[in-house]
N, C-alpha and C positions, 0 to 999 in steps of 0.2 A: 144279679149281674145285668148292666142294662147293656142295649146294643153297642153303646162305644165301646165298654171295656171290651167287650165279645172281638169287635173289628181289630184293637190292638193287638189283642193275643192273640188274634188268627195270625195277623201279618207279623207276628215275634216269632210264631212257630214258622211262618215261610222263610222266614229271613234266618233263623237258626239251620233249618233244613237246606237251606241254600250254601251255607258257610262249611255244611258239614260236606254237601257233595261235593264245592271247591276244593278243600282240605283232601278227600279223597282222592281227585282228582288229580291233583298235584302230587300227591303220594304216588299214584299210578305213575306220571311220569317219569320219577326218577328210578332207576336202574342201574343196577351192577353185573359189570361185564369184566372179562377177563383177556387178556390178549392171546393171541394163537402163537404155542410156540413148543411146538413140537418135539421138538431138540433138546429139552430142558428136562432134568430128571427130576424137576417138580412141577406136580398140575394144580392149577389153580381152580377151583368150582365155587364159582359166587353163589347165595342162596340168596333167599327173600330178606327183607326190611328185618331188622330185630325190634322196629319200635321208636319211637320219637328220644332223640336226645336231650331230655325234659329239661335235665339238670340244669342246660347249657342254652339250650332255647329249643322252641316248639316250631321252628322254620330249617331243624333238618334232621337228617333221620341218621340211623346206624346200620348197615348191611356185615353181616359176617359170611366168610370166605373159610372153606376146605383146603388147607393142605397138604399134598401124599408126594411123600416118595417115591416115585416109582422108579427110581434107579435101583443097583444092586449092591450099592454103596451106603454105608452113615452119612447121612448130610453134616459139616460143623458148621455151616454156617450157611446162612440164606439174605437178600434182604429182598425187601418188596414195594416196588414204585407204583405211588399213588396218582392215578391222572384222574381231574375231571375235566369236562367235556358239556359243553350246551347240547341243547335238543338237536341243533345244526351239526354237528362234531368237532366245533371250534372248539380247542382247548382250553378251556381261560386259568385252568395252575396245574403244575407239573412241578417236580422234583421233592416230594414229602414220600419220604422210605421209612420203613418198617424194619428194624434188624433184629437179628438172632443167631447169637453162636455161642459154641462152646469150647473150652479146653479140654476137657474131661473125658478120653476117649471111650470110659466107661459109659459116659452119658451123654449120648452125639445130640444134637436138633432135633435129628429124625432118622430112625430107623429105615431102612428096606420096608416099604408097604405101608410102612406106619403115616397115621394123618393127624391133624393138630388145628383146632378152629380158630382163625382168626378172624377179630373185630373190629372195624372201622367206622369211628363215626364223624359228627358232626359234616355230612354230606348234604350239601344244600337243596333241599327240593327244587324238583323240575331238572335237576342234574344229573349227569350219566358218572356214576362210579367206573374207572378202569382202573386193573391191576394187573403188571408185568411183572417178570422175574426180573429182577436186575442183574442177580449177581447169586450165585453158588458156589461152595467149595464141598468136594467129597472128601473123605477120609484115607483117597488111594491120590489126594492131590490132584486130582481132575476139575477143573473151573469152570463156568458154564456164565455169560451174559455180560453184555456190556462194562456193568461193574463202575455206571456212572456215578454212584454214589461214593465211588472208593471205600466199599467197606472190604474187600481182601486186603489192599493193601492196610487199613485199620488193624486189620485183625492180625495179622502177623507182626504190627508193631508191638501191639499186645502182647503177642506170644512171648517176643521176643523182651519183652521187660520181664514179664514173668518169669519166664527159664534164668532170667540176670541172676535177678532177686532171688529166685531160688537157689541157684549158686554162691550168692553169696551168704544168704543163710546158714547154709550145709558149711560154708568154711569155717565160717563162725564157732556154730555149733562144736564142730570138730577142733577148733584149735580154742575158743575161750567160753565155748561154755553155754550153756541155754539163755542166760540174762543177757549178754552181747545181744544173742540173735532176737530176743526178743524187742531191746531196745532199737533195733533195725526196724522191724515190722511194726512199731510205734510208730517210729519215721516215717515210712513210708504210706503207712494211713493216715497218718495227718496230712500228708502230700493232697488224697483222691479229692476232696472239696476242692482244691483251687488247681486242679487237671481237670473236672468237670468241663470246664470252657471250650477246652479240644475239642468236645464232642457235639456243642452245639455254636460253632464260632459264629460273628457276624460279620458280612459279606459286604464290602466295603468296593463301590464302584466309583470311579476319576472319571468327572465327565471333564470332558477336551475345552 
């Protein structure tokens, strides 16, 4: 190997070495925090990086979050507001929530004490992770946070289709019979594909 080759691959090793502390670097920067809110009978505990978002690109990362119940209630339902934030604390996007609830009084969200990992990624390096509660409902009908997402009022639309449907099942059943009801519950699954949209509408601004 004569001295040139020798000089490039020193300087390919510095320059790799250089790429890696960057990369580091910028990892160290970004961070996940949680909002203070005491009041709220769920706590939020961000934990460290889970690792690069490869799948999707290698310019941001994944952070998973702890969540506990520490009320003395079933939680049915929770959602969770994603902020980030520059190194300055400018916010530069807000309003991407996280939902979770149940019908099922046997099988609430979250138990009294009980906790549940959740995962967030695509989080852009050099960027601050924040996460609020937005919104709670207990199982004793107790509400808890802004609720700017409108997932209570969601959710009780919900319900309240549900409990329809099931009524009108039950009548079914009871006056013609299991194949009635059954042709109902056809119906009404070939409905969920195009209700889909409900739940992710698009936001349509009039400028003047």
């Amino acid at each position: 190997m004569n001295v040139s080759t020798r000089v490039k691959l020193v300087a390919l090793a510095s320059l790799s070495v250089c790429i890696l502390f960057l990369g580091i670097a910028a990892a160290a920067q970004t961070r996940a925090i949680a909002g203070i809110q005491p009041e709220s009978p769920l706590r939020l505990s961000p934990g460290a990086p889970v690792g690069a978002a490869s799948s999707v690109s290698k310019e941001h990362l994944a952070f998973t979050y702890v969540i506990q119940n520490v009320s003395g209630e079933d939680v049915v339902l929770y959602a969770i507001n994603w902020i980030w934030e520059d190194a300055s604390g400018t916010v530069v996007k807000r309003g991407d929530y996280t939902y979770l609830w149940s019908f099922d009084p046997d099988k609430p969200v979250l138990r009294p004490g009980e906790t549940r990992a959740l995962t967030k990624d695509l989080i852009p390096r050099s960027a601050v992770l924040k996460a609020q509660i937005d919104s709670v409902l207990l199982a004793d009908g107790t509400a808890y946070g802004p609720d700017v997402s409108q997932s209570r009022q969601r959710f009780r639309y919900m319900l309240s289709a549900t409990r329809s449907t099931q009524k009108r099942i039950l009548a079914l059943l009871e006056s013609q019979g299991p194949e009635k009801a059954k042709d109902l519950l056809r119906r009404e699954l070939a409905r969920e594909a195009d209700e889909r949209r409900y739940f992710s509408p698009k936001l349509i601004i009039s400028k003047p």
